[in-house]
C-alpha positions as CSV (number, residue, x, y, z in Angstrom):
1,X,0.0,0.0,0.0
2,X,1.3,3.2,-0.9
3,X,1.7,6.5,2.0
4,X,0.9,9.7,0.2
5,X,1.6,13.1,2.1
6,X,1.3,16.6,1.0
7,X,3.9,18.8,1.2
8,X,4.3,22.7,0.1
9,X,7.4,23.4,-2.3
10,X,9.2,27.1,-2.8
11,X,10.3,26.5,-6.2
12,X,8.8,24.3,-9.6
13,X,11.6,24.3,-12.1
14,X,14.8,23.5,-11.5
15,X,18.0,23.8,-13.9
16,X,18.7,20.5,-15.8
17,X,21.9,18.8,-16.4
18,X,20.7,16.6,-18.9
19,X,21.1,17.1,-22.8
20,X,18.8,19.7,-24.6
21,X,16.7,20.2,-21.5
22,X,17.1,23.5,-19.9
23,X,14.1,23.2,-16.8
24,X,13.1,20.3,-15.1
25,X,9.7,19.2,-13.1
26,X,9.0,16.9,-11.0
27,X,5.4,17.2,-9.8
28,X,5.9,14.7,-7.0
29,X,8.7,13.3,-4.5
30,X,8.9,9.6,-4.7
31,X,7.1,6.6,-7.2
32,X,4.7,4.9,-6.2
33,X,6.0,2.2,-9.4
34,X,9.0,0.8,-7.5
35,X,11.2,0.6,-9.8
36,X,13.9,-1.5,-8.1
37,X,17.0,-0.2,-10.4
38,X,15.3,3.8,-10.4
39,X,18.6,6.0,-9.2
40,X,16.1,9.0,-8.0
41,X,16.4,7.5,-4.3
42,X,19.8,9.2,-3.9
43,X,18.7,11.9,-5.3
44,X,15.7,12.3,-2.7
45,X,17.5,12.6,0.4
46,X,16.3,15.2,1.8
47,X,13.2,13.0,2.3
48,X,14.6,9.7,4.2
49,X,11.3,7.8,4.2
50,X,10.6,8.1,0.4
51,X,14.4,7.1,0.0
52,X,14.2,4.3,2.1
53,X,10.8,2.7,1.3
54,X,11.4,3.7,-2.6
55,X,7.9,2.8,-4.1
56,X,6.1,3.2,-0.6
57,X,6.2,6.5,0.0
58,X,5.1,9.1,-2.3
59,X,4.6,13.3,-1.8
60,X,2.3,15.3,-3.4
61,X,3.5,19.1,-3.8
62,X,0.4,20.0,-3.4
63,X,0.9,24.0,-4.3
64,X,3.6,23.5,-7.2
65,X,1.2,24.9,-9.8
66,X,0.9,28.1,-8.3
67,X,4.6,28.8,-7.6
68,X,5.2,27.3,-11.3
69,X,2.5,29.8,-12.3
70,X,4.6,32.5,-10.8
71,X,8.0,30.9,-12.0
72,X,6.7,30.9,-15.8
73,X,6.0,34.5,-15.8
74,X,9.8,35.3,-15.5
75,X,11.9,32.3,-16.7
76,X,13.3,32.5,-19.9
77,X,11.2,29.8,-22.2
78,X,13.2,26.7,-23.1
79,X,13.0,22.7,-23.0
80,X,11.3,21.6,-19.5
81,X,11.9,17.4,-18.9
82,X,8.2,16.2,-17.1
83,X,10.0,14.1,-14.9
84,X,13.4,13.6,-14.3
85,X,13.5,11.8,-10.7
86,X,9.7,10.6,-10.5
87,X,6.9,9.6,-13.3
88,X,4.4,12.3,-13.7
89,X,1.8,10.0,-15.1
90,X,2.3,7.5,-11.4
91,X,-1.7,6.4,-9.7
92,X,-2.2,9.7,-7.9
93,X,-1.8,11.4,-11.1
94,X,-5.5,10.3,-12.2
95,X,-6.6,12.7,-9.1
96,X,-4.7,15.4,-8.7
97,X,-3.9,15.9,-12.1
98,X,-0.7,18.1,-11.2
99,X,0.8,16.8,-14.4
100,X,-2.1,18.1,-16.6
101,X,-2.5,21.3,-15.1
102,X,1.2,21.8,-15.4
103,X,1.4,21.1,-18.9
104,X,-1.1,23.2,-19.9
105,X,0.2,26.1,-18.4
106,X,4.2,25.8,-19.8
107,X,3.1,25.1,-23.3
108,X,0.5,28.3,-23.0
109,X,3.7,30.5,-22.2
110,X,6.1,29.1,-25.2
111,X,7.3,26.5,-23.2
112,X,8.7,22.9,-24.8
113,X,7.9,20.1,-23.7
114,X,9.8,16.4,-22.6
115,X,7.8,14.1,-21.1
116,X,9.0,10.9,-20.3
117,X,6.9,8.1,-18.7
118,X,5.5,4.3,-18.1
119,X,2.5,4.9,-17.8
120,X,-0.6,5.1,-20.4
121,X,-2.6,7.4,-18.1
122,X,-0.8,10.0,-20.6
123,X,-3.0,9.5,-22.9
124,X,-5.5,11.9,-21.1
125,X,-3.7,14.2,-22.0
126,X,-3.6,13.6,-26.1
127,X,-5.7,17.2,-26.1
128,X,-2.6,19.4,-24.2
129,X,0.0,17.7,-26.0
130,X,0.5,19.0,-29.4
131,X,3.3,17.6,-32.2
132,X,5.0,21.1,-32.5
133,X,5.9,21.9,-28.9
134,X,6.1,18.2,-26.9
135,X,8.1,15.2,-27.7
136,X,6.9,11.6,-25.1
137,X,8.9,8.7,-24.3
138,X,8.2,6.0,-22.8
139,X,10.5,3.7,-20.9
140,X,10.0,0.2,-22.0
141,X,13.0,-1.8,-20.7
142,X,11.4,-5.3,-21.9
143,X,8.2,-6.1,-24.2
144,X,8.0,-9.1,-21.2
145,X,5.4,-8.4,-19.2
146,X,6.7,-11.8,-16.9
147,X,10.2,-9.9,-16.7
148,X,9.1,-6.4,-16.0
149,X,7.1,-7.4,-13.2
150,X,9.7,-8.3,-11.1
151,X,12.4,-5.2,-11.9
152,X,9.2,-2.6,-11.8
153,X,6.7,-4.1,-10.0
154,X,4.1,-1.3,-9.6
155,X,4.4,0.0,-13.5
156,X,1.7,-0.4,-15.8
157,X,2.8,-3.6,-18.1
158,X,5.2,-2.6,-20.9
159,X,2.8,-4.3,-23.0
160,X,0.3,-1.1,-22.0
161,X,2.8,1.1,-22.5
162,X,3.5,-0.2,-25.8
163,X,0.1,0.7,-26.8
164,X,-0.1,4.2,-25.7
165,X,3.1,4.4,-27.4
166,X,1.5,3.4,-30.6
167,X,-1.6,5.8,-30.0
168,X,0.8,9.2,-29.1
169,X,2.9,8.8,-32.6
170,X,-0.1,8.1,-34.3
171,X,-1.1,11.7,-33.2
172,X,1.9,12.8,-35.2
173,X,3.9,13.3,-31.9
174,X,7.5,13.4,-31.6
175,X,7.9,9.7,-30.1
176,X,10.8,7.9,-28.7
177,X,11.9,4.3,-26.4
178,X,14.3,4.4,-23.7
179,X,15.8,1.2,-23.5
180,X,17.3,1.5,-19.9
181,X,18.5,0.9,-17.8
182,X,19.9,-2.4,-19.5
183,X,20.1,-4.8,-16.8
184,X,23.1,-7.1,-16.9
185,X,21.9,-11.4,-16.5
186,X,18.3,-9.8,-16.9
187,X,17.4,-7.9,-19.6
188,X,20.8,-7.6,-21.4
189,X,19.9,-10.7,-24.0
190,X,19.5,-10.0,-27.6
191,X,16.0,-11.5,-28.0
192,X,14.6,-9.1,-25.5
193,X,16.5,-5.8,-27.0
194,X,15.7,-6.7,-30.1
195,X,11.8,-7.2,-28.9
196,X,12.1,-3.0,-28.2
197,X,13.9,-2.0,-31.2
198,X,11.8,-3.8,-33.3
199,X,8.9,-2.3,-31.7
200,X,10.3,1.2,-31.9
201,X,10.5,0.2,-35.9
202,X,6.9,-0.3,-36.0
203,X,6.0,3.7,-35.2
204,X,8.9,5.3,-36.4
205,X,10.5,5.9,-33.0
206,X,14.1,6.4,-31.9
207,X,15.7,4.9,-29.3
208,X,17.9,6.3,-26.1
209,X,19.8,3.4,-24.3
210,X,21.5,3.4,-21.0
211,X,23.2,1.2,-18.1
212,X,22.3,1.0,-15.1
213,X,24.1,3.4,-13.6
214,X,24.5,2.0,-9.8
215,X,24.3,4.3,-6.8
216,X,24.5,4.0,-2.9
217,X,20.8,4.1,-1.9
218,X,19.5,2.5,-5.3
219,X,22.3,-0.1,-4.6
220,X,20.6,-0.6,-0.8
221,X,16.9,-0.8,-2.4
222,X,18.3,-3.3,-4.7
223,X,19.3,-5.9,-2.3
224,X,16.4,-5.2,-0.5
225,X,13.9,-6.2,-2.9
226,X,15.8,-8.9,-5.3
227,X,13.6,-11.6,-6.1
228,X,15.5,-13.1,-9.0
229,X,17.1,-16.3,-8.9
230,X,20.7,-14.4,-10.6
231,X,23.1,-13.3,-8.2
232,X,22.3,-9.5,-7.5
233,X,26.1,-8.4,-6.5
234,X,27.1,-10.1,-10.5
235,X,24.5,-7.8,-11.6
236,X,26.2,-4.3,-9.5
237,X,29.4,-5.6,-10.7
238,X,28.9,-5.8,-14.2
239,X,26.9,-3.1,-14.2
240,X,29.8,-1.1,-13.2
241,X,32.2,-2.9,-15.6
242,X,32.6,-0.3,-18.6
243,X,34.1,-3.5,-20.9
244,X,30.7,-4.6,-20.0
245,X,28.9,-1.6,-21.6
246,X,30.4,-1.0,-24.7
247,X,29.6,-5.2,-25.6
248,X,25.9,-4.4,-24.7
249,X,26.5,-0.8,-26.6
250,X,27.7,-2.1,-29.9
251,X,24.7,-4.8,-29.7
252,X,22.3,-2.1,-28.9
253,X,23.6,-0.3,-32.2
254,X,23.8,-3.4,-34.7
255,X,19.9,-3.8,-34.0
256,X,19.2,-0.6,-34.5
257,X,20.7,-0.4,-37.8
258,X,19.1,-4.1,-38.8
259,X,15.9,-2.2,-37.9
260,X,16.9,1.4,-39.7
261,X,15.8,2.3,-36.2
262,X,18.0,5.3,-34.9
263,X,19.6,4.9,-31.7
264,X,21.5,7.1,-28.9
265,X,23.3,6.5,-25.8
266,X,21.9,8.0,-22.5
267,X,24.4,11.3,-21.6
268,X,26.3,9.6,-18.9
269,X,26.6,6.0,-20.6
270,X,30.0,5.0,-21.4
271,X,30.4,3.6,-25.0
């Protein structure tokens, strides 16, 4: 069962390190999906519980639309990533409908727009998001719902995800996979990568691939909810290895091209 709270923020946007996005927004703290690989724990300490009981604990900002309001008036417009450390789309989503009111409100003021999610509940949204000023991806690390179930355990099925993928770039909507993280002894095979990219064929997508890139507290949360019969310190360990990477990197990139599928490596994956 999952322990939402509300909690008042100062501040909506915050500068991005990532590639081509200027803002980000993260309309909650904490997902309730579980994710057992997700690196936002060590990026949530400021908040020990959610950290600690990643998946348990979600907060709801409950007033981040008005102080985004207020933010948007004198912000410079540019790329905003919707969400870098949570999913905007996650169960309370269907309520409070943060993400929605949020979306609205940057692309009314020139704003562009990442959004990046597992979750079809996005698709509520099809009348907000518009081809010129939003791009969506969705993170499909296997087609296997079996498989996914047991690394993400709260998501929606990749198999549902799959679908509203299909549905958004059938709207004309700048549409793309990310393959990551790529799980050493789990979802590392060929069959299973080449189960996304051929996907990401069939609607003209790209695809952005990754490692897992380990950290302290997502390292903890790991260990603490392994249920799969490999051994979870090979996993950290290869997963670390960058010999490892670039073999999973070039395989990544021979599918691609057998799929005329375009494909890019994550900004802090070593190739």
């Amino acid at each position: 069962m999952i322990k939402y709270s509300y909690i008042k923020v100062r501040s909506a946007l915050s500068t991005s390190k990532l590639p081509d996005i200027r803002y980000a927004f993260n309309p909650y703290v904490g997902c309730a999906h579980g994710c057992i690989y997700c690196y936002a724990p060590d990026l949530c300490k400021r908040y020990r519980e959610v950290s600690y009981r990643w998946g348990s604990v979600v907060l709801v900002k409950e007033n981040v639309v008005d102080v985004l309001r207020e933010e948007v008036r004198r912000l410079k417009p540019g790329v905003v990533g919707i969400s870098t450390i949570t999913d905007p789309y996650q169960p309370i989503e269907r309520d409070e409908e943060i993400t929605r009111d949020s979306i609205r409100m940057l692309s009314q003021q020139g704003f562009r727009i990442s959004i990046q999610t597992k979750s079809p509940l996005i698709l509520r949204d099809l009348d907000l998001i518009k081809a010129k000023n939003f791009d969506v991806g969705f993170t499909i690390t296997t087609l296997r719902d079996n498989l996914a179930r047991e690394i993400e355990p709260n998501a929606p099925p990749p198999t549902q995800r799959a679908k509203a993928a299909y549905e958004i770039a059938e709207h004309d909507i700048d549409t793309w996979i990310f393959l990551g993280p790529i799980i050493p002894l789990i979802n590392e095979y060929e069959e299973i990568i080449e189960e996304v990219v051929e996907f990401a064929s069939s609607i003209n997508s790209y695809i952005i691939y990754d490692k897992m890139n380990v950290k302290p507290l997502m390292s903890y949360n790991m260990r603490m909810k392994w249920r799969l019969k490999v051994d979870v310190n090979e996993v950290i360990g290869l997963s670390v290895d960058p010999n490892y990477f670039k073999k999973i990197s070039e395989l990544v990139r021979n599918l691609c091209k057998k799929y005329y599928v375009k494909c890019l490596p994550a900004f802090n994956a070593s190739t």
